[in-house]
C-alpha positions as CSV (number, residue, x, y, z in Angstrom):
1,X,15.9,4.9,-14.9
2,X,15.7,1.3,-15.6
3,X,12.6,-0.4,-16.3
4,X,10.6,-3.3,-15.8
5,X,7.0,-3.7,-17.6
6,X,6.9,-0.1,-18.2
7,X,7.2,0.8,-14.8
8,X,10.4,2.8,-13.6
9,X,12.3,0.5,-10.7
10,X,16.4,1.0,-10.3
11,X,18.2,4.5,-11.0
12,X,21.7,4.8,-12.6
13,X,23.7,7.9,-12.2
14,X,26.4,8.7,-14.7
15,X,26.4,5.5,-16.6
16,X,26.8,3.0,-13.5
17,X,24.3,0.3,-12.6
18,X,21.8,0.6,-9.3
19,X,24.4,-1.4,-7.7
20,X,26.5,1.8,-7.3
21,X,23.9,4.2,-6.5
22,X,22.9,5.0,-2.9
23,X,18.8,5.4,-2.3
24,X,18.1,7.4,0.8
25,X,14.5,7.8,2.3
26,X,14.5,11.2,4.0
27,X,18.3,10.9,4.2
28,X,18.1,7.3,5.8
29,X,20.1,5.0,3.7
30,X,17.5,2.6,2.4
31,X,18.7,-1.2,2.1
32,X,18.3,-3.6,-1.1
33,X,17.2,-7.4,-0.6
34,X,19.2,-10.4,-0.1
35,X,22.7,-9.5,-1.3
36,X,21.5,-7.0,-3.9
37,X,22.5,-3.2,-3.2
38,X,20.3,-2.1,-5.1
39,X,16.8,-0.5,-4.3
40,X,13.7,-1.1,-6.5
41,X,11.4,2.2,-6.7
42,X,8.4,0.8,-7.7
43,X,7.7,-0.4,-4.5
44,X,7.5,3.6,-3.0
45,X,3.6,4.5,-3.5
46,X,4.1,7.6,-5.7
47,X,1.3,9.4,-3.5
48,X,4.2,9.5,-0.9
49,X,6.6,11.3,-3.2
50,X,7.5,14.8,-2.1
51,X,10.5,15.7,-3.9
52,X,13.5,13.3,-5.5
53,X,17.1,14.6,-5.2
54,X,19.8,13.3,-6.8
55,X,23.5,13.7,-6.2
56,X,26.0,13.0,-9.1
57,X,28.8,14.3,-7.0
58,X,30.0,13.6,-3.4
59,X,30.5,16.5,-0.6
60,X,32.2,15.7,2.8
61,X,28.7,16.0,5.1
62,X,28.2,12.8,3.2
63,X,28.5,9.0,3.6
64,X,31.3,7.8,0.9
65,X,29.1,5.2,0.3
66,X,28.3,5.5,-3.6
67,X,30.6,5.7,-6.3
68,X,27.4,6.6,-8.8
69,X,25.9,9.0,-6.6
70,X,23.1,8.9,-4.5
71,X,19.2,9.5,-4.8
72,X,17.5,11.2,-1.8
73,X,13.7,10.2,-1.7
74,X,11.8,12.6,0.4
75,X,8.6,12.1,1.5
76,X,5.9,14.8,1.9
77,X,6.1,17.6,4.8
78,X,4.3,20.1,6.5
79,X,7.3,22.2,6.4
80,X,8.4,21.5,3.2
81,X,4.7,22.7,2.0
82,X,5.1,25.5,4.7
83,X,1.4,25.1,5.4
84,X,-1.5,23.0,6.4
85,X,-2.8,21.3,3.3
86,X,-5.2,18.8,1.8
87,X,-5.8,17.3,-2.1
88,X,-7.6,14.9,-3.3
89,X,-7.2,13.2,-6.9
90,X,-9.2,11.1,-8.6
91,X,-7.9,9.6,-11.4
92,X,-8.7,6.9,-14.2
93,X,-6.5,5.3,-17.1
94,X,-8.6,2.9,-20.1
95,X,-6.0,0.0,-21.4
96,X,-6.7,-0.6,-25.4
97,X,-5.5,-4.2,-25.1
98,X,-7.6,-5.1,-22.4
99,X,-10.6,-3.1,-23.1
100,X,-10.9,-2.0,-19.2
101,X,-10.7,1.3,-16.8
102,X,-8.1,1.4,-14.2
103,X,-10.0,4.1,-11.5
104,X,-7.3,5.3,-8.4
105,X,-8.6,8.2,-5.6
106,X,-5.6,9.4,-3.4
107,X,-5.6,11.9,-0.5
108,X,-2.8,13.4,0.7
109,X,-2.1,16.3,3.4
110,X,0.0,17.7,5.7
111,X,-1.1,19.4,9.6
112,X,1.0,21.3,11.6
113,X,0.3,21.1,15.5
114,X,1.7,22.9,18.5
115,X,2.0,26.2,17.2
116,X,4.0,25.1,13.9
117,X,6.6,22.9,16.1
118,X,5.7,19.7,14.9
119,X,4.2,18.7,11.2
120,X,2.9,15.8,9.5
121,X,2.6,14.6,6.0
122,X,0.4,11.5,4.8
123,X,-1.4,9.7,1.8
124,X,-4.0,7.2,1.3
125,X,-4.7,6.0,-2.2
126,X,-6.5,3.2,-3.6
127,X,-6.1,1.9,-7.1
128,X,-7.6,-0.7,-9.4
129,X,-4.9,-1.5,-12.3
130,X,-5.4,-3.8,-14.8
131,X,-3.1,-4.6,-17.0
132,X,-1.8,-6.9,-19.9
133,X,1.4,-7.6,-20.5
134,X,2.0,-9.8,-24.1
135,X,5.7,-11.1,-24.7
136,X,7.2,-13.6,-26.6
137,X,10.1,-15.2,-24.8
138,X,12.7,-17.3,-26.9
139,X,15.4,-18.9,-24.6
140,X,18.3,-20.4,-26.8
141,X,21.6,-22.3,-26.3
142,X,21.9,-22.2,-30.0
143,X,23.9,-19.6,-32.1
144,X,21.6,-17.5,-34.4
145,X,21.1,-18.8,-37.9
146,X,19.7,-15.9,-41.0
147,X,17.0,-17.2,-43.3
148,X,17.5,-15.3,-46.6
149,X,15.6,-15.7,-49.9
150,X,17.5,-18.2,-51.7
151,X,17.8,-20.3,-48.4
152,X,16.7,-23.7,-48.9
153,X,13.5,-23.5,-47.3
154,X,9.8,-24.8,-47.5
155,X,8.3,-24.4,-50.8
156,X,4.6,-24.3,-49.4
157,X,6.1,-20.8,-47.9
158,X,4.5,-17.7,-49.5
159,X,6.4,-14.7,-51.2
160,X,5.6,-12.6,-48.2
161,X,7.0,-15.6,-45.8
162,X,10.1,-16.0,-48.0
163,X,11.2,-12.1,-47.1
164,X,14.7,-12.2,-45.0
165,X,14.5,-12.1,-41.7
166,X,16.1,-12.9,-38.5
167,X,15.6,-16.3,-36.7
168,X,17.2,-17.9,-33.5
169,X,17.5,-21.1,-33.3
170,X,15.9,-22.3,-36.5
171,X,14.5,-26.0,-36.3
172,X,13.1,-27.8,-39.9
């Protein structure tokens, strides 16, 4: 899983990228954006999830479409429960670094109708995340340059500033 502000997004299977990997949504090949192949699963509310499956190997029911392998999202089902069901879950998460609760509620269940010949499955949720992200971004043409101890640097530096360390692009 590859991710992106802590949050898991593109799968790779057996070492290659997301650009080789297949993402189906009940077995419906799923499409990337623009020209990427490539499926972000962040955006797939996690309420939704039934089951994930994923294939590392090929069989010949299947589309030759993935040299990675494919991931089959499946979404929850009356049958695959086997029963009519209901849940709710309340849930809350408190961020250190910004000192606040993030409260979520979700309902999920699934109904069958017509004497078990037709099921459905769905999920409402609503969530209230806040969140912080710090970073420090440092975007160089330069190559990288090593400040050691007996470097010819500022002598208003402390000891403690002195120490070796690594620096990019390093400006007087």
């Amino acid at each position: 899983m590859q991710r992106s502000e802590g949050e898991g997004k593109f799968v790779s299977v057996r070492g290659l990228g997301p650009g080789f990997v297949s993402v189906n949504i009940n077995g419906s090949e799923a499409s990337g954006s623009g020209d990427e192949r490539k499926i972000g699963l962040d955006a797939l509310p996690a309420d939704m999830l039934g089951t994930i499956e994923v294939l590392k190997t090929l069989t010949a029911d299947q589309d030759l479409n993935s040299i990675g392998g494919t991931v089959n999202v499946k979404t929850i089902s009356a049958f695959d429960r086997g029963k009519t069901s209901a849940k709710i879950k309340v849930q809350d998460s408190y961020s250190d670094l910004r000192g606040e609760h993030s409260p979520k509620i979700s309902f999920d269940a699934t109904q069958f109708l017509f004497d078990k010949t037709v099921g459905i499955g769905f999920a409402v949720s609503h969530e209230e995340r806040k969140t912080q992200v710090d970073e420090d971004r440092h975007h160089s043409t330069g190559e990288m340059k090593f400040l050691t101890q007996d470097a010819d640097v500022d002598p208003n530096l402390t000891a403690e500033e002195k120490k070796p360390s690594l620096l990019q692009d390093l400006r007087y």
